[in-house]
N, C-alpha and C positions, 0 to 999 in steps of 0.2 A: 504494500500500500504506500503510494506515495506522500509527502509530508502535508500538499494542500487537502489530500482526500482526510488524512487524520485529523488536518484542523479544523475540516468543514465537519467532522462526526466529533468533534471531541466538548467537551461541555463548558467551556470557554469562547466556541466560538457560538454557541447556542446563545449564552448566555448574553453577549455580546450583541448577538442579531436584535434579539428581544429588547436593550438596552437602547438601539438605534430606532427602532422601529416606534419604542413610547416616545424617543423625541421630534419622530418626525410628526407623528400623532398630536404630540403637543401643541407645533406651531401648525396645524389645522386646527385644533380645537382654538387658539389662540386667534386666529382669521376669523371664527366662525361668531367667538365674544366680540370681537371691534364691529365686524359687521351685524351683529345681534343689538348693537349699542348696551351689551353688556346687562340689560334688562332682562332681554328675549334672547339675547348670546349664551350668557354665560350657564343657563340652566340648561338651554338644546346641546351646548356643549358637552356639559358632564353627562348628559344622558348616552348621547350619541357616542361619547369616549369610552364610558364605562362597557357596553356592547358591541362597539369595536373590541376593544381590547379583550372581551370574553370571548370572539372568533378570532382574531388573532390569535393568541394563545392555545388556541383549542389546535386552529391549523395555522401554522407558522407560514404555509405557502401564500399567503392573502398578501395581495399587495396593500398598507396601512393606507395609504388616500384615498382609493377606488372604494374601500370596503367603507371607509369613511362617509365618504360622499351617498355612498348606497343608501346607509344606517338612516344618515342625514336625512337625504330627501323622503325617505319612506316615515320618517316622526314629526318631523319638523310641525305639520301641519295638528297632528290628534296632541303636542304637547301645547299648544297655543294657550289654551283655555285655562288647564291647571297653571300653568305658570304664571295669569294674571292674577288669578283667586288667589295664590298662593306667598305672592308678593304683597297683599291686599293682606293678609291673616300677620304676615309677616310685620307689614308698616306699623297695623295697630296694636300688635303684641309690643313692638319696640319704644311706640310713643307710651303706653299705659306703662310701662318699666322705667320707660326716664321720667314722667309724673311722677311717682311711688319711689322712688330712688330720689329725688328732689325734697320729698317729703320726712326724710327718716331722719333727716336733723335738726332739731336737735328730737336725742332715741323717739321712735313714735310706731307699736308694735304692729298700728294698723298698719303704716304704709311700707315697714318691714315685710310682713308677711306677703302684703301684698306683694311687694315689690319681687319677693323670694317665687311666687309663684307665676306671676308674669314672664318674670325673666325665664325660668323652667320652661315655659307653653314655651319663649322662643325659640329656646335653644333646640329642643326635639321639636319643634314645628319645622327647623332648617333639614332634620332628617326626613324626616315626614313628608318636606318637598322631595326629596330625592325619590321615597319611595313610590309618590304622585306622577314623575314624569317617566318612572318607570314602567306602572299600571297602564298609566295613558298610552304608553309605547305598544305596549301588548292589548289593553279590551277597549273595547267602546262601552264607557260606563257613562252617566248621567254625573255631572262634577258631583252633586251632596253623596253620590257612594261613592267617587272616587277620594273625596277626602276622609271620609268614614273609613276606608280600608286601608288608607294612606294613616293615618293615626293607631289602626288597630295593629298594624304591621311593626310600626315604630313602639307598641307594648309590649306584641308577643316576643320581641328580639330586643326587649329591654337591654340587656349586657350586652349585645352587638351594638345596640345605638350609643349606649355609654363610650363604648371604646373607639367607637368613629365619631364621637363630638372631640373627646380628649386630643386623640390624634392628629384629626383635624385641624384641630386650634395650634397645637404645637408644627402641624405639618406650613399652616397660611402664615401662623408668626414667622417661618423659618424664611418663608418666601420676601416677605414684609423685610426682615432683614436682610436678604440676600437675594437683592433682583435679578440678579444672572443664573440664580438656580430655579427663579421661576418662568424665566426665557427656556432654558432648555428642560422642561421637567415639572414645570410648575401645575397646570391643568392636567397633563395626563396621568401625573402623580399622586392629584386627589379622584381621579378615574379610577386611580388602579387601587388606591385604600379603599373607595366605596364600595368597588368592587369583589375585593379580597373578604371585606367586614361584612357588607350588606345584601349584596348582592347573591355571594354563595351561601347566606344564611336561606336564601327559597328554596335551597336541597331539602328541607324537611319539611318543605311541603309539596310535596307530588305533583298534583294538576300545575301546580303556579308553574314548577321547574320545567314542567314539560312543555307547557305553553312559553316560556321563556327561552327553552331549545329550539322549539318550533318556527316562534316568532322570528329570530334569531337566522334561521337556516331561509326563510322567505326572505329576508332585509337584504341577506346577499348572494343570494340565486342570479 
């Protein structure tokens, strides 16, 4: 065996391909937030990355911008709607937190509590989006049960939403700090944690997972 044949089988240059492929990923998902103006970019993006990168990885032969574009055009349109509801649940969870957090001084237990439970809806509300443009991706539900399933999702996998808020915050601070690591790695990296945490948490539920394989295999047919 030749020494290119060993390095193209060897798990270095696997690991390698995979490494390029999420940064090219990136500055797509990166194109798709400026041109989304970041409202309607930034959530088709992570949706769209997140599912890229589950066929990607599944088959490595996928060229990452065509599979991209595929993902893209086939959600773009069924995530419209969660994602204005969801920014809307978002604004006014944010403004009643800085109300309630305004109020706590000098000590005040109402707007403590308050303020302790607000903030809480936010933070799992930002999960809870993910898992809305996820569903949207895959059924045509009526938004009051797509956000009902979108919340119920974000309970049943309490410990998985825990450990992708925590992460999360440490992975966007990391960004915040270091802009050149979220040029090359920044979007496709909260892709790949969503989907690492959240995403392969719907293996333990059957129909969903298989409707998510399914879905998945039509996007890029």
């Amino acid at each position: 065996m030749s020494f290119f044949d060993k390095y193209v089988n060897s798990k270095f240059y696997q690991y390698t391909d995979i490494f390029f492929k999420i940064v090219l990923l990136n500055i797509a998902m990166i194109i798709t937030t400026i041109l989304g103006l970041v409202v309607i970019g930034l959530p088709l993006a992570l949706a769209a990355g997140s599912l890229s990168l589950r066929a990607i990885l599944k088959k490595n032969s996928l060229p990452v911008f065509a599979t991209y574009i595929q993902i893209l055009r086939a959600i773009y349109k069924r995530l419209f709607k969660v994602t204005i509801v969801f920014w809307v649940i978002l604004l006014i969870l944010l403004y009643n937190a800085t109300f309630f957090y305004s109020g706590i001084e000098p000590f005040n237990w109402y707007y403590f509590i308050s303020f302790t439970i607000t903030g809480s809806l936010f933070i799992f509300s930002i999960v809870a989006f993910y898992h809305g443009l996820i569903l949207s991706a895959l059924y045509d539900l009526k938004i009051t049960a797509m956000i009902k399933h979108s919340y119920l999702l974000t309970v049943a996998f309490i410990l998985r939403s825990l450990a992708v808020i925590v992460l999360g915050f440490m992975f966007t601070y990391t960004m915040i700090l270091i802009p050149l690591f979220s040029l090359i790695f920044g979007l496709s990296g909260l892709s790949l944690l969503t989907l690492s945490i959240l995403l392969n948490g719907y293996k333990k539920i059957d129909t969903l997972e298989n409707d998510l394989i399914e879905k998945v295999e039509q996007f890029i047919a």
